[in-house]
N, C-alpha and C positions, 0 to 999 in steps of 0.2 A: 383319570387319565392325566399326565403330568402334560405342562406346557413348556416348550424349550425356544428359546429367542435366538436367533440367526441374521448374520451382516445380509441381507441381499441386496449392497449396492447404498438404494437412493434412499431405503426403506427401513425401518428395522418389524420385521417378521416374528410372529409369536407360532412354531410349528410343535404337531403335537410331537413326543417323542416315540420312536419306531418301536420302542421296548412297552413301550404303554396299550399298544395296537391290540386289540384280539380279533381275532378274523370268525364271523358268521361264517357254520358250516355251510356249505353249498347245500340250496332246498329251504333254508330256512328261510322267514320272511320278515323283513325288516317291521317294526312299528309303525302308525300311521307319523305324517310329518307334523311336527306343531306341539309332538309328547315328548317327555322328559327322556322317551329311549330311542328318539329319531335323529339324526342331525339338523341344526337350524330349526328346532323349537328344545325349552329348557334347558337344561344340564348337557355337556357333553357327553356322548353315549360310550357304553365300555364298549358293545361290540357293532358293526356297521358290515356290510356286504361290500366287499372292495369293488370300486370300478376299473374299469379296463385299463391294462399299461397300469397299473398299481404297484410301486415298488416299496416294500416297508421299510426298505433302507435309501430312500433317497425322497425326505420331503418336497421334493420341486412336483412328485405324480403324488401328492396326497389333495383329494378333493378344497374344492373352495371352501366349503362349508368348516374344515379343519384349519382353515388359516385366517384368523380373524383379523379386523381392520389396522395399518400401520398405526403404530403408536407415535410415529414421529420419523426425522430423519437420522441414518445411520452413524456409525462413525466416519466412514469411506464416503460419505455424502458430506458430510461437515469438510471434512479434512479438500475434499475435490472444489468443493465451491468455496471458500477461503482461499485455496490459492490460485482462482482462477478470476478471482470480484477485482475488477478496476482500482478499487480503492486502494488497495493494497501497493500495486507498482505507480497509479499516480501518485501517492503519497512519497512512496521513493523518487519515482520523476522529480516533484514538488520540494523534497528539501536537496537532492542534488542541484536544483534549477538556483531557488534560491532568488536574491535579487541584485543587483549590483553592486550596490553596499557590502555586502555578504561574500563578496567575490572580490572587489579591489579596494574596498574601505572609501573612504573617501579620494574620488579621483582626482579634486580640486588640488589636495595636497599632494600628489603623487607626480605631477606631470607640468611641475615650473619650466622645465627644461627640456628639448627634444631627446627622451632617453628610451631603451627600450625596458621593459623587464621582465621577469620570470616571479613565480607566485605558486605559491603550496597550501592546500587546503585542506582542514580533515573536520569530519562532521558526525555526533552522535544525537539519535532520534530514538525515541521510548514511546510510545504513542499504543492506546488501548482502540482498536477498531471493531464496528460490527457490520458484517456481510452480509446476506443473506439472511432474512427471520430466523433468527433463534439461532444465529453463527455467530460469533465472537473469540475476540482471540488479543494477543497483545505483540505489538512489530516492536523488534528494537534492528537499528538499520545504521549501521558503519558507512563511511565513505571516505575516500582520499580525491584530490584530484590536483594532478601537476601542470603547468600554465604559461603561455607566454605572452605576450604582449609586444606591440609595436604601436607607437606615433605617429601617424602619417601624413598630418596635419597639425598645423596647430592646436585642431578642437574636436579632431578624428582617432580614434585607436580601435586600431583592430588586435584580436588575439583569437588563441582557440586552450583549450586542456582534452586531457584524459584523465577520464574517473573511473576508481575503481570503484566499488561498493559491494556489501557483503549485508545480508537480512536475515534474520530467523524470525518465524510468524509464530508463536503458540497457543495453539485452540485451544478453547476452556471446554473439553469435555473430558469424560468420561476413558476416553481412547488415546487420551495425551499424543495428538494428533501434531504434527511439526512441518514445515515448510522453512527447506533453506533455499536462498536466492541467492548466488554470484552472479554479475552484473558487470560489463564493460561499457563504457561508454565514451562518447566524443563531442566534444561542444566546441561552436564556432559563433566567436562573437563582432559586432559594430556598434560602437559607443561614441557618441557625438555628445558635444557638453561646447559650454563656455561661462568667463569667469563671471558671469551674469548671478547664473543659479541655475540654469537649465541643463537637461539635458535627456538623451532619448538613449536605450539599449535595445538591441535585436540580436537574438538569441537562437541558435538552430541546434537540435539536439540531436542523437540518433544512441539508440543502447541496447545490447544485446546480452538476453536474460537466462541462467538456465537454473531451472527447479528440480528440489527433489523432495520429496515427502514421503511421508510415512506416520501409521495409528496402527491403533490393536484394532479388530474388531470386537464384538461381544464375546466371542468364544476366547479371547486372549491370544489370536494368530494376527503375526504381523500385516500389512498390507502397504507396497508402497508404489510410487511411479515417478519415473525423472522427464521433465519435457524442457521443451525452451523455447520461446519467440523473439521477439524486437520488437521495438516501439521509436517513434520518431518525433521532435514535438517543434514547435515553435513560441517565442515569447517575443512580447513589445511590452518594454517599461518605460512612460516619461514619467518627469519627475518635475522641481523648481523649487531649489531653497533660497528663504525670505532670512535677511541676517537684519537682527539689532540689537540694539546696543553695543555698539562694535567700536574698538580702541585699539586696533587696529588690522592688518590682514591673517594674523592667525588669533585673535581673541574678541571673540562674538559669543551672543546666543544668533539660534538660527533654528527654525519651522522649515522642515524639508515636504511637502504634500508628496504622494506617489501614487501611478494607478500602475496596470501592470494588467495583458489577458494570453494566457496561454492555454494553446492547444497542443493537445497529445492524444498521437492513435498509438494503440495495442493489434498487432495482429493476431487472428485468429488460431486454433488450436486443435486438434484435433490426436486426446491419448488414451491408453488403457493402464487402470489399475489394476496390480497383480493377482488382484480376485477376480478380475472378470469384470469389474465397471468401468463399463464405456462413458469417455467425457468427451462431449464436445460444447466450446467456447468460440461464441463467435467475434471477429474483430470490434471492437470497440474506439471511441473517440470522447476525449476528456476536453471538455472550454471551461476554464479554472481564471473567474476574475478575482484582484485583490484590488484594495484603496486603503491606503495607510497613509500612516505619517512619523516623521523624526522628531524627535525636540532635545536640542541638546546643545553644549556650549563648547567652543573651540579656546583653545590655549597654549599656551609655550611652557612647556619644562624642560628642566635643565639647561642645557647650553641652549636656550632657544626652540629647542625642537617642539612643531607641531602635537600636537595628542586633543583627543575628542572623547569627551562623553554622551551619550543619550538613551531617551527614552524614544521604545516603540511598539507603536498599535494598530489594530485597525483589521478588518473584515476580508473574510474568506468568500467564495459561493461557486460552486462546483453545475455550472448549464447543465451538461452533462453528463457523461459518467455512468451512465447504466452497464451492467452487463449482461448478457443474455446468455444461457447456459442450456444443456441438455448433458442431464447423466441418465445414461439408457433411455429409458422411453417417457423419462418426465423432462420437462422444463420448468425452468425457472430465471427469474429475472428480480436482480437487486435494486436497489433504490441507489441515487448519486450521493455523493460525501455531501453535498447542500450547504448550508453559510455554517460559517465558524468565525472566534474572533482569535484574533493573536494577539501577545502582546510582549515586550521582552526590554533586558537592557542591555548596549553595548558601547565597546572604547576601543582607540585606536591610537599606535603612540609613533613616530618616528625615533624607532628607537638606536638609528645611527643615520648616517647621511641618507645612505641609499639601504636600509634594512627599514620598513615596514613592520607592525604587528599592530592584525587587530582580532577581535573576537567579538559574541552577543551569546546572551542566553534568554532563551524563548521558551514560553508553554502556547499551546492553542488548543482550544476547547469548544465543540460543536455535538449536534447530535446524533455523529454516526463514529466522529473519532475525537479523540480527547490527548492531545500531544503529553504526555506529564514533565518533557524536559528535550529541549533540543539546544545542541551545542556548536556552537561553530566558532573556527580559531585557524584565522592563516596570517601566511606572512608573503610580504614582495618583497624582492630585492630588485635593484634598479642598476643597468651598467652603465 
């Protein structure tokens, strides 16, 4: 009797096949149980006594004893809990969010004079993730974001942006499982500093997600589902850079220390995939601490103009972060991103009065995600 493999959902199902079937004449009397010609003892049997509601063409009334234990999780199960695990859109939160630095470069140099200005950002992430037991898969994650800023103070600036962002997740199985994410979003900031070395960032996020995926199942039929939620988050970064050997206000070394905790909730979900598997994701909340550090030397080129080298490091750790899931009638729950270390280099030059550029390039590496390359490169201009 041949055995035939079937998506159902969260499972993958080994059913036998309908053509394989021979149906005991009515009157006849099956073998005792436990013998190589009964169901559930030895060998599969060629023939069996159908029970009631038996349809030889629709495995779902084929007795238990014909459907043995799952072998594991589906493709529609991989592909649903991959796009549905926290780690995936914190991550996106996480290098959209980014840190100060990362957003206006160094603010010490930007703001001698009461100006306002505007700032353009664009960010590429390559990063290998694993979700759920035996889910894995690799995000690479686009982002833009355009930006203003205002002085309101001598030691105050406020601003806000819009990010756009664009993801593709691709699962390592079998089903070449795919998850694209368009992403809007809005950030509003308060940045306090002075020419000490101090300084504080508060960060308020809000972004709005919408998914679409699609895998084969085992039979080679496509299956796929579009949903979409929002997430909302909060950040506090202080900071305090230590300068020596210094000859004069733009040519130093300097030790910048940083911590940084952000939170971010995911709301909940509730879709179906075009086979019939029910997914429901319940809301989620990410607390993502970081502590790092700068090291890097300040300088004049060209006509004078400012520009900054450095080096940077320092530790990840995800509090939270779980996700809780149900497809159909199973649950499951992933583990959080947990500590990882960063480390990268970057420069920043005044490359005319009022034009800005800076950039960094970073990898980070933990044991749930592994970044292989993250790029970040914007520019201010100041009126």
């Amino acid at each position: 009797m041949g055995l035939y493999n079937a998506d159902k959902g969260t499972r993958t199902y080994w059913f036998v096949g309908a053509k394989d079937i021979k149906l005991t004449p009515a009157g006849d009397t099956p073998a005792e149980p436990g013998t190589p010609d009964q169901p559930g003892g030895g060998d599969q049997p060629e023939t069996f006594i159908p029970p009631p509601n038996f349809d030889v063409e629709d495995p779902s009334t084929y007795p238990d004893y014909l459907i043995p234990k799952p072998d594991g999780l589906s493709e529609s199960a991989k592909l649903a809990l991959a796009a549905v695990g926290q780690g995936t859109q914190v991550t996106q939160y996480l290098g959209a969010l980014a840190e100060l630095r990362e957003r206006l470069g160094e603010i010490r140099n930007n703001f001698s004079e009461d100006t306002d200005g505007a700032y353009v950002l664009f960010r590429y992430d390559q990063s290998r993730l694993t979700f759920f037991r035996g889910v894995n898969g690799k995000l690479r994650h686009y982002g833009t974001a355009v930006g203003v800023n205002r002085k309101i103070s001598p030691s105050v600036i406020v601003g806000g942006d819009i990010d756009i962002g664009y993801a593709k997740l691709k699962i390592n199985d079998i089903g070449q499982g795919k998850v694209h994410t368009n992403s809007l979003g809005a950030r509003g900031y308060l940045t306090w500093f002075n020419q000490a070395g101090t300084y504080a960032d508060l960060v308020l996020t809000f972004n709005h997600y919408r998914h679409r995926m699609s895998t084969k199942m085992l039979d080679e039929e496509s299956t796929s589902a579009r949903y979409s939620n929002v997430g909302a988050g909060v950040s506090a970064e202080v900071g305090h850079r230590f300068k020596f050997l210094e000859k004069g206000p733009y040519d130093h070394y300097f030790i910048q220390p940083q911590v940084q905790l952000s939170s971010y909730w995911l709301k909940g979900k509730n879709f179906s995939l075009s086979n019939g598997m029910d997914v429901s994701v319940k809301a989620g909340t990410s607390l993502s601490g970081r502590v790092g550090v700068d090291i890097g030397k300040n300088f004049l080129i060209g006509d004078k103009k400012p520009a900054q080298v450095y080096l940077r490091g320092g530790v990840l750790h995800e509090f939270l972060g779980k996700t809780k899931a149900q497809l159909n009638e199973f649950n499951f729950e992933d583990e959080a991103l947990g500590t990882r270390v960063y480390y990268g280099v970057g420069f920043e030059v005044r490359a005319k009065d009022r034009v800005k550029l800076y950039a960094q390039l970073n990898r980070e590496s933990g044991h749930r995600i592994k970044t292989d390359v993250q790029v970040r490169f914007g520019a201010s201009f100041f009126f």
